[in-house]
N, C-alpha and C positions, 0 to 999 in steps of 0.2 A: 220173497222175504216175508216173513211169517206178519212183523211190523205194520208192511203196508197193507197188506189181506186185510189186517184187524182196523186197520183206518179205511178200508174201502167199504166194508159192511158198516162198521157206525158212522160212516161221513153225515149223513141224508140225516139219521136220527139226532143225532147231536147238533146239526145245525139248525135243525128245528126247536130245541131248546135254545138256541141265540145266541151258539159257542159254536168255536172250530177247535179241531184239532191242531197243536201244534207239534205232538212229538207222540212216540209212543215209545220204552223203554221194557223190553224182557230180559229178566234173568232169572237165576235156579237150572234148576240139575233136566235131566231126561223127563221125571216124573211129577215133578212138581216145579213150577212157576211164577215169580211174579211179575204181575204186570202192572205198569205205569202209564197210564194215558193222561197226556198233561192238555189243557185246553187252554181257552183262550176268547174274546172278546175283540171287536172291533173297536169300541169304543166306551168301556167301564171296565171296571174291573170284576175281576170272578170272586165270586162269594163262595159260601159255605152252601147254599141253597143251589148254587150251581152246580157244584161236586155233586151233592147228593142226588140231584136229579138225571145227573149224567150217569151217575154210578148204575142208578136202576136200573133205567134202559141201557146201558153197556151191560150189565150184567146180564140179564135179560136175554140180548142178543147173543153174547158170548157164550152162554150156558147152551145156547142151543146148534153152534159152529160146529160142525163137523172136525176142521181141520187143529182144532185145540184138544188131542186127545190126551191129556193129561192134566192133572189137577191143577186150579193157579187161584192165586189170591189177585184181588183187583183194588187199584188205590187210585183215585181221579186225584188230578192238582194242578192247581196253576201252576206257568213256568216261573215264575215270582223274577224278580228283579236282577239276578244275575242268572238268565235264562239261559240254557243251552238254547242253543242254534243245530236243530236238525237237518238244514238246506241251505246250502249258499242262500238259493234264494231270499231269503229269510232276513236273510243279512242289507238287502235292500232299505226296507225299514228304519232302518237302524245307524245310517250314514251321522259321522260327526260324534257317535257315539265311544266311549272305549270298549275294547275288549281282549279279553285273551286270545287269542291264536295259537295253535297247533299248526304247523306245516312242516316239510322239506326246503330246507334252504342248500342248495349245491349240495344235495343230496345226503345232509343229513336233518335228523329229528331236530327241530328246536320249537320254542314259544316264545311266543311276540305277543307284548301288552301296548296297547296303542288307542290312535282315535282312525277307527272305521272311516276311508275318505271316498273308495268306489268302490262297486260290486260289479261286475258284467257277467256275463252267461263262461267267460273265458277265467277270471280274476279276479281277484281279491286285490285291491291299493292298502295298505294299511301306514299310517305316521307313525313311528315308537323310533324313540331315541336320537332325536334329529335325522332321522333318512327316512324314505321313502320305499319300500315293499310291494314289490309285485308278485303278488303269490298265485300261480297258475293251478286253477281247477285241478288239477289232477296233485297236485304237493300238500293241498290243504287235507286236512284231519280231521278238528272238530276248531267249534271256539263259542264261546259264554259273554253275554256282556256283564260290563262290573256299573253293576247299581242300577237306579231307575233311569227311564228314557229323558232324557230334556224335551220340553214340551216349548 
């Protein structure tokens, strides 16, 4: 996936500026691209000074990939407050929190607004509407949290 290529070459550079990667997002046609790389901080938050300097070097690197052979516009951003979630993983973090859910439930689409109660390498726990959700790794879709984290 074209996605994770472009997080594996700026991993090392961006975290050298004292961000990670948290998501990276393409869309556009055959010939033309945009790309979204959303970043992140361990403990502050990302600035305008952080964009800009991610942007350079991502641009930088990206201008010179072989595997990007078509034109693309580049736009750094934080995930900001109602963050997509690129990785279950990710969702560890994030326990007690609410959020939306995407999954399969008895095999159809639905969404689930709730408070995040487990994550394991198998499943998603989620609370919404008095019951309890076990959504198995493979039925999950995507999901976003709603608002800032409780600290």
């Amino acid at each position: 996936m074209l996605e994770q290529k472009i997080a594996d070459i700026l991993k090392k550079d961006i975290e050298g500026l004292g961000c990670f990667i948290w998501g990276i997002e393409i869309s556009g046609g055959s010939f033309s691209k945009h790309i979204v790389i959303f970043i992140d901080k361990k403990d502050a938050l990302i600035t305008l000074e952080d964009c800009e300097n991610v942007n350079i070097q991502a641009r930088e690197v990206l201008d010179n990939f072989s595997e990007l052979n078509f034109n693309f516009s580049l736009e750094i951003s934080s995930p900001g407050i109602d963050r997509k979630f690129f990785d279950i993983n990710q969702l560890k973090d994030y326990l007690g929190e609410t959020i939306n859910l995407s999954c399969f439930l008895d095999g159809k689409k639905c969404k689930l607004k709730g408070e995040l109660k487990e994550v394991s390498d198998e499943e998603i726990s989620l609370a919404s509407q008095g019951q309890i959700y076990q959504i198995l790794k493979g039925d999950y879709l995507s999901s976003n949290l709603l608002g800032a984290k409780n600290e």
